[in-house]
C-alpha positions in Angstrom: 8.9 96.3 -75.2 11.3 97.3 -72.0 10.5 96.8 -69.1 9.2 99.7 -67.4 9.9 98.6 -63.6 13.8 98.0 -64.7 16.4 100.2 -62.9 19.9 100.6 -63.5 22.1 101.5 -60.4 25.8 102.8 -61.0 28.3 104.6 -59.1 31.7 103.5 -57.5 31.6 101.3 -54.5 33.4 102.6 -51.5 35.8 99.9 -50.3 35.6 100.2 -46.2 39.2 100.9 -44.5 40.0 100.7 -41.1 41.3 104.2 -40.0 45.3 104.1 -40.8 46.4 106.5 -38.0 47.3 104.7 -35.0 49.7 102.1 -37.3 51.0 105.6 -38.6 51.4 107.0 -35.3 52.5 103.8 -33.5 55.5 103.7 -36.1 56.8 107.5 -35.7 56.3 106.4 -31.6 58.4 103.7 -31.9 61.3 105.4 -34.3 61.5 108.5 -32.6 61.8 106.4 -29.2 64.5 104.4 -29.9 66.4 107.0 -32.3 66.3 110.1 -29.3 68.1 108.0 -27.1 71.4 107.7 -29.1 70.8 112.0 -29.3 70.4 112.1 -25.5 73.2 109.9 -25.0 71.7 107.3 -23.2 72.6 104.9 -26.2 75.7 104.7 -28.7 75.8 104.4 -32.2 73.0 103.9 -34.7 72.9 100.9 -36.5 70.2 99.2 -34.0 68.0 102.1 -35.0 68.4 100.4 -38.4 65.4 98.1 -38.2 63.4 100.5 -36.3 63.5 102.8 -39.1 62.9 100.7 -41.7 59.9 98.8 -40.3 58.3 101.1 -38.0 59.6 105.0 -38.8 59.3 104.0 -42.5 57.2 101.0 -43.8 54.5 101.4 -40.8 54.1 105.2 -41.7 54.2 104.4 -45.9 51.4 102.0 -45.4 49.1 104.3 -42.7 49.4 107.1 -45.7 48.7 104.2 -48.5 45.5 103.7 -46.9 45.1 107.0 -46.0 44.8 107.6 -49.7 41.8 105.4 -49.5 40.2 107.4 -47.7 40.9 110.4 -49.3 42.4 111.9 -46.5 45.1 114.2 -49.0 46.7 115.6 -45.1 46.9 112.1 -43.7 48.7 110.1 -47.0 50.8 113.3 -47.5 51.8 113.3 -44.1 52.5 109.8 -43.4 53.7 108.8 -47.0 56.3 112.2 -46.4 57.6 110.9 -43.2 57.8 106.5 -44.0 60.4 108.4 -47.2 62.0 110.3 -44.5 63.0 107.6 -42.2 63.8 105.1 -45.5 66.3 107.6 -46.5 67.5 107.8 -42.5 67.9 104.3 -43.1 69.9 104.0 -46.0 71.9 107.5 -44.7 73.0 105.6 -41.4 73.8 102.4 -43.3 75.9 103.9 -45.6 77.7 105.3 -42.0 78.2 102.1 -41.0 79.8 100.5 -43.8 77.0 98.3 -45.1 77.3 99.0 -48.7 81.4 99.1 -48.7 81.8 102.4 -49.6 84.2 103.4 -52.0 87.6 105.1 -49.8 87.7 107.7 -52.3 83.9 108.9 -52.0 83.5 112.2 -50.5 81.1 112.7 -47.9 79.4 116.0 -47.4 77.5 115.9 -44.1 76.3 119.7 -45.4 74.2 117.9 -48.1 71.9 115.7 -45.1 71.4 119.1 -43.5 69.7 120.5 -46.3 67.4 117.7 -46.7 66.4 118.5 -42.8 66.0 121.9 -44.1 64.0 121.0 -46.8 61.6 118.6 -44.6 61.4 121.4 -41.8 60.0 123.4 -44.7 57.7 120.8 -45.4 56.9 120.2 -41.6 56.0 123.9 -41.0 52.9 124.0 -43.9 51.5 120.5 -42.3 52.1 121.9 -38.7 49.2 124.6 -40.6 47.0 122.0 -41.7 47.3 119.8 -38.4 45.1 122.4 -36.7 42.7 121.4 -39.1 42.7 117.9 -37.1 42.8 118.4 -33.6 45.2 119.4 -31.0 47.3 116.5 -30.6 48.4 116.1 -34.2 49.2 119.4 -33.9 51.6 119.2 -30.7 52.9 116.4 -32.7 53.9 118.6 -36.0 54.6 121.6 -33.8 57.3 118.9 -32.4 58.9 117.7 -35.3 59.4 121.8 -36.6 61.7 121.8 -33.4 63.4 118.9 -34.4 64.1 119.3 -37.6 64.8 123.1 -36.9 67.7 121.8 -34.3 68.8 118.9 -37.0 69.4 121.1 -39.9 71.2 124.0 -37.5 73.2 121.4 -35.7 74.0 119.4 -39.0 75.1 122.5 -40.8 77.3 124.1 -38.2 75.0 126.7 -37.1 74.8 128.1 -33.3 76.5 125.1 -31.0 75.3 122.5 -29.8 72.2 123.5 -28.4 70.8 122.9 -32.0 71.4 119.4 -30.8 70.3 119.1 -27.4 66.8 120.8 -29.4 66.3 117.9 -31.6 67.3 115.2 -28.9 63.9 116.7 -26.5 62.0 117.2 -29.2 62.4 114.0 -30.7 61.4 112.4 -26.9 58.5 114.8 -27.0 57.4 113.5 -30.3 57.5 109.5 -29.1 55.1 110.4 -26.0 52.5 112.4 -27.6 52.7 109.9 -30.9 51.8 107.2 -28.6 48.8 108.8 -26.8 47.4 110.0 -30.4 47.8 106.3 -31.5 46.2 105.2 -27.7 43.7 107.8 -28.0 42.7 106.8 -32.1 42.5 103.1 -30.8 40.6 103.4 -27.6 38.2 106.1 -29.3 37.4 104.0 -32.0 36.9 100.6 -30.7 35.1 101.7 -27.9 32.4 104.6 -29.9 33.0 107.4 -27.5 35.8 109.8 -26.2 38.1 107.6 -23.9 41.3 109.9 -24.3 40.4 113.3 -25.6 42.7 114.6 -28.8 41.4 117.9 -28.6 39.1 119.7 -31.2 40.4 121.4 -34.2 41.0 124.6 -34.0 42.6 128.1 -35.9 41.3 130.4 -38.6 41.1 128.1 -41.6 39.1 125.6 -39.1 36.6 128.3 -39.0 36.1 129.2 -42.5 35.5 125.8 -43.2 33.0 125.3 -40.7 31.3 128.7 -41.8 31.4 127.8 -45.7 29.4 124.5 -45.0 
């Protein structure tokens, strides 16, 4: 005869992550820091941005959005998955520039072809610049940012309107390093400490609000 006291308990065990975004956010900092001062001029050439990109604009940001994933946070791991394959193929763009993979004399290069693929990720910029209101106002400063800068990248890159395209991307790009590293300050300091020690601002827009209204 069974036991009548016996219970059986399943269900999936929720593996506890540490919240991704301030690696994420540290990373893009750091990348955007180092890479806007060879666009400002203040620095020549590009391949010390190399590393930077790699490790911290790409492998910093890939991680934050592997473990976003964890948390089921579709926005974050889309967002800082998008970006880490943004900066590897930065990488591998400016390497190839440089000579690193002894390029065949006879290859044609098409500088056209990189400013489509800043088209195609300010495309992808403006629909999470939507969904950053959804976070809170930082982020959204943040992607607001990086529509500028890919807006002045793929003008600049593909010939179109001078070289204020340029100058654009170069601000932007400074803009995007400060208010990275006070969302990555902020996401630390609020965290470890349990209360509000650099505001981020709340979410905000019209698909905020029909969220909150349908729960």
């Amino acid at each position: 005869m069974a036991n009548s006291n016996e219970t059986k308990i399943s269900g999936h065990i929720q593996e506890v992550v540490a919240n991704p975004s301030p690696l994420g956010l540290l990373g893009l900092a750091m990348v955007t820091l180092v890479a806007c001062t060879q666009k400002l001029g203040i620095t020549d050439g590009t391949a010390f941005i190399i590393p930077w990109a790699i490790f911290l604009g790409a492998t910093a940001q890939f991680v934050a959005g592997l473990f976003d994933f964890k948390h089921n946070n579709t926005f974050g791991a889309t967002a800082f998955c998008g970006y880490g394959f943004f900066w590897f193929g930065v990488a591998m763009t400016w390497m190839i520039g440089n000579g690193m993979f002894g390029m065949n004399p006879d290859a044609v290069i098409d500088t056209a072809q990189l400013g489509f693929a800043f088209l195609g990720y300010f495309i992808f910029t403006v629909y999470m610049t939507v969904g950053a209101m959804g976070a809170n106002k930082v982020l959204f400063i943040i992607f607001f940012l990086i529509d500028l800068l890919f807006l002045g990248l793929f003008m600049s890159t593909l010939g179109w309107g001078g070289e204020a395209w340029h100058v654009l991307a170069a601000y932007a790009e400074l803009g995007i390093s400060i208010f990275s590293f006070y969302g990555s300050a902020a996401t630390v300091l609020n965290t470890h400490y349990g209360y509000t020690v650099l505001p981020i601002g709340a979410p905000f827009g019209p698909w905020t609000r029909a969220a909150q209204a349908k729960y």
